[in-house]
C-alpha positions, 0 to 999 in steps of 0.5 A, spaced: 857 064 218 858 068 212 865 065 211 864 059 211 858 058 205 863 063 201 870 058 202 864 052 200 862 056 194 868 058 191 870 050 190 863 050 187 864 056 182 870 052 179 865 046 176 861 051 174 860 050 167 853 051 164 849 057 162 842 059 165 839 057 158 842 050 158 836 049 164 831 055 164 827 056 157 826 063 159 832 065 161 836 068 155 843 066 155 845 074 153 840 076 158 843 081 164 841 076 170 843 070 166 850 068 169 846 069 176 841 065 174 847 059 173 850 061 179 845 060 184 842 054 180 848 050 180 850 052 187 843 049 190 842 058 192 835 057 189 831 053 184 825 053 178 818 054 178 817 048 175 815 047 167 823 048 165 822 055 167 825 060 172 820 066 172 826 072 172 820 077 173 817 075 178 817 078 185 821 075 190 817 073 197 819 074 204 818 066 205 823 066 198 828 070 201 829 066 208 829 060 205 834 061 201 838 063 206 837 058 210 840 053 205 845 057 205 846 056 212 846 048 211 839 046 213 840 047 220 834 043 225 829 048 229 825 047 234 818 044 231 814 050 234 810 054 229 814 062 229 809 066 227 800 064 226 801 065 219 807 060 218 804 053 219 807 047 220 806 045 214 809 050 210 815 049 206 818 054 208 817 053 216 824 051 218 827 057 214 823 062 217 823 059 224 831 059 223 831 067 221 828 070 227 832 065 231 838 068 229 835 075 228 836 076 220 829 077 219 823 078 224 815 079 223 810 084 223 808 085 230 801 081 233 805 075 230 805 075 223 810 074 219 807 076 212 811 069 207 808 072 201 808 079 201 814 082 196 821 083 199 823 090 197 829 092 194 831 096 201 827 090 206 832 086 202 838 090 203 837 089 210 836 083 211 843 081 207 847 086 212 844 082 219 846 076 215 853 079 214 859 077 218 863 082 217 865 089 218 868 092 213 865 099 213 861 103 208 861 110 205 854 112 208 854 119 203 853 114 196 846 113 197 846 121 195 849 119 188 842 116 187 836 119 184 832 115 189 837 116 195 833 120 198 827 115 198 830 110 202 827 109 209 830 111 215 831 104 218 834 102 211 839 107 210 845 104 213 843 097 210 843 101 204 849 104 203 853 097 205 849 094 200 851 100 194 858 101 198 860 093 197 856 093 189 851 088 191 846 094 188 846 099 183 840 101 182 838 103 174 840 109 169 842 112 177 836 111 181 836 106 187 829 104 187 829 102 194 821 101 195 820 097 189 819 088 189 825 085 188 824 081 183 827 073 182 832 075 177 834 081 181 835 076 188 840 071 184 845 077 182 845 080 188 846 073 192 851 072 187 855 079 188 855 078 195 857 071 195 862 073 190 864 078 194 866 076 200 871 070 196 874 076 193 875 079 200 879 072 203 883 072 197 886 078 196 891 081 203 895 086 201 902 087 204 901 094 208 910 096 208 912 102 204 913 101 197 914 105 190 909 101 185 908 102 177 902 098 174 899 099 168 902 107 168 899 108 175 905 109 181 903 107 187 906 110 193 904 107 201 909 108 207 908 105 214 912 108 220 913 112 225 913 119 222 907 123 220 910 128 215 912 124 208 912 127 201 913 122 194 916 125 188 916 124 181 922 126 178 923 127 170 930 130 169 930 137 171 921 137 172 918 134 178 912 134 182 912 134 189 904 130 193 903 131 202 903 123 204 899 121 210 902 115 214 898 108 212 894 110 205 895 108 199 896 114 194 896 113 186 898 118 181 899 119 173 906 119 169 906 128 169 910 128 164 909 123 158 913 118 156 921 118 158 925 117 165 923 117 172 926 117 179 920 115 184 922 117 191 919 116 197 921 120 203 919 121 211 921 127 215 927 128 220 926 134 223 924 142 221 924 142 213 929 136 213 927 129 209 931 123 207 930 118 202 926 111 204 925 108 197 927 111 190 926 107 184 928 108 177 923 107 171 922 108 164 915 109 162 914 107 154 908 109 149 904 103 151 904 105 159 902 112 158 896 111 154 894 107 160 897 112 165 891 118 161 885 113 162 887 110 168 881 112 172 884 109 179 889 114 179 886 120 182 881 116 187 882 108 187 876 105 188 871 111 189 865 107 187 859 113 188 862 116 182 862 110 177 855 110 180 854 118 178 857 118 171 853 111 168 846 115 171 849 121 166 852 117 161 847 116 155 850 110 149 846 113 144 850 119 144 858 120 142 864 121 147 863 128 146 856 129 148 857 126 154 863 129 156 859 135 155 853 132 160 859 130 165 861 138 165 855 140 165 852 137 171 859 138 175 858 146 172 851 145 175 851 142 181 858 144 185 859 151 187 866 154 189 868 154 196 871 160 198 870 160 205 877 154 203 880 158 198 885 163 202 887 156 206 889 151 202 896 147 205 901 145 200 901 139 196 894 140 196 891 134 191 884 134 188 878 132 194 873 128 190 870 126 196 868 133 198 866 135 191 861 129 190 858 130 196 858 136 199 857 140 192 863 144 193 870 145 191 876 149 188 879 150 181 883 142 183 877 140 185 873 141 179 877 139 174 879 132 179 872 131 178 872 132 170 877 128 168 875 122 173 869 122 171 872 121 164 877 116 166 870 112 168 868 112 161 876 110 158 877 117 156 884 119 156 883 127 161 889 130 165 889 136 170 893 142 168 895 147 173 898 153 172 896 159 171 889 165 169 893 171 168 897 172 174 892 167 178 894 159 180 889 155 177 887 148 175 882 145 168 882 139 165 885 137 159 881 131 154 882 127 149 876 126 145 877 122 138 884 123 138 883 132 139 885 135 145 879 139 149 880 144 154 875 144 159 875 149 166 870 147 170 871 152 175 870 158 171 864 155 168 860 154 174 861 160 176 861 165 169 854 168 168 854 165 161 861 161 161 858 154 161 859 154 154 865 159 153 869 154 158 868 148 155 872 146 149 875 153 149 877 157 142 883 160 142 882 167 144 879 165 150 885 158 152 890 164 149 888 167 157 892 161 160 899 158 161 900 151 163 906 149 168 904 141 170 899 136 169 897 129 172 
């Protein structure tokens, strides 16, 4: 059912050309929710209160929530007979509420009560969206513990939740997912409009799974499809490379490691043993303008991690310069993610930074940390690199930030685990950076 109102409503957002204010007089052209406001009115998804007024604040209601779904199921007949003791037949709402526990979207409390004017909470609306939703496209359930109230979502909600976090229909505020609180009117129409929204972009946007070797924005993009499961990518700049393990039907993205000039971009499967050959090579020149890209591009570690974007705003403060909130960023990996010395004698080769592991389950090595810092400043726009080399005689990885054109060096690897170190391991002095030696950074 969902496709179909999606198609229709995608034709109906092309006409749309005024603003909320233009019908609402308390809905301020520059307020967060205005654009939904417009959206949903202009699509017939939700109306007034009357008096020229949207009431933006107000809680939504069951009876609100089912019958603006049935609207967009295109008013369809019911049986006449009342569903519910507390739903009588001259309800406005009646048809909606009979069509949403005829198609099991929504249902009562029990003894035959459907509660119409009891708030609908922001978990209670998450659920009722995901029984709504047609499609099964999969959701990361570990995003609700980037959330401040990830653990306040009740059991029964949970899966329903995170679809919704995992699909950006729901984002909480300064990271704190409010899961229990009434969602009110302004809340419903961008939420509705997000998954509206979301499913045209899905229609819309198919890509091509062959192998392939692209460069956007500063970013290579290597995939390869086949028949072999040992594939290796090289990025080569005259006598410097460096070599990433590929896995057979991902997608993969990777800075410019070595700043602008000439690359070779290859692409290659296993034949046998230690034999490779070459499936795709590609030569590519990267200018000035592409490599700042490449340094702030935060897809090229992880494409699409959505929790972390979700952590870094819930720790980023405006009020605070760049420097400060990188320090905030540090400080809480420093703080919240422990060294995993039970993977430290047993890291295969080509090994590349798990985000995923260090984000939700709080621990990780030296490429780890310093993945997870430069990420979550690539969030923000801040240029940052991962640098492997070496501590003394020791292989190791920090992170190189650029903050208001100066270089800060940051090993949040040492910081966590120093007695101390926090402060001494970000944005190292001298003395204490003249201990390492870099070999490569991407």
């Amino acid at each position: 059912m969902k496709k179909l109102v999606s198609v229709v409503l995608f034709c109906c957002i092309l006409l749309c050309t005024l603003s909320a204010n233009a019908y609402f007089v308390d809905v301020d052209s520059g307020a967060w929710y205005a654009e939904a406001v417009g959206y949903v009115y202009d699509n017939g998804i939700m109306s007034g209160v009357g008096n020229d007024r949207f009431s933006p604040d107000t809680t939504f209601s069951r009876a609100m929530l089912a019958q603006v779904l049935y609207r967009l199921e295109g008013s369809p007949s019911v049986d006449g007979a009342d569903p519910y003791d507390d739903v009588g037949e001259t309800a406005w709402y009646h048809d909606a509420v009979a069509w949403t526990r005829d198609a099991g979207i929504m249902s009562g409390y029990g003894n035959n009560l459907f509660g119409p004017d009891d708030k609908i909470t922001r978990e209670q609306l998450a659920v009722v969206l995901y029984r709504y939703d047609s499609l099964d496209d999969g959701y990361d359930p570990r995003i609700l513990d980037v959330f401040r109230g990830g653990t306040q979502v009740s059991s029964w909600a949970r899966d329903a939740m995170a679809w919704a976090v995992d699909h950006r229909l729901m984002a909480g505020s300064n990271s704190n997912l409010m899961p229990r609180k009434g969602a009110s009117r302004a809340e419903v129409a961008t939420i509705l409009m997000r998954y509206l929204e979301y499913d045209v972009s899905l229609d819309d946007e198919v890509r091509d799974t062959e192998s392939y070797i692209e460069v956007q924005d500063g970013i290579v993009r290597f995939r390869y499809e086949g028949d072999v499961d040992k594939i290796k990518a090289r990025i080569i700049s005259g006598d410097r490379l460096t070599t990433y393990n590929l896995e057979n039907g991902r997608d993969y993205s990777y800075t410019f490691p070595y700043g602008p000039g000439s690359y070779d971009l290859v692409l290659y499967e296993n034949t046998s043993g230690n034999k490779y050959r070459r499936v795709i090579e590609r030569a590519y020149e990267l200018g000035d303008v592409e490599n700042d890209l490449s340094l702030t591009s935060y897809s090229s570690y992880y494409p699409g991690f959505y929790g972390l974007e979700l952590l870094v705003d819930g720790l980023w403060d405006d009020g605070l310069d760049d420097y400060a909130n990188v320090r905030r960023l540090y400080d809480w990996i420093t703080a919240n993610v422990a060294y995993d010395y039970d993977r430290v004698d047993d890291v295969p080769s080509g090994y590349m930074p798990d985000l995923e592991t260090a984000l939700y389950d709080r621990k990780g090595l030296c490429l780890d940390y310093a993945g997870l810092l430069c990420t979550m400043c690539r969030c923000k726009g801040i240029p940052a690199q991962i640098v492997v080399g070496y501590f003394g005689d020791t292989c190791h990885a920090w992170s190189e930030i650029t903050i208001d054109g100066g270089e800060t060096y940051a090993d949040a690897t040492f910081g966590s685990s120093s007695r101390g170190g926090r402060d001494k391991f970000f944005d190292m002095d001298e003395k204490t950076y003249g201990g390492y030696s870099e070999d490569y950074r991407f």
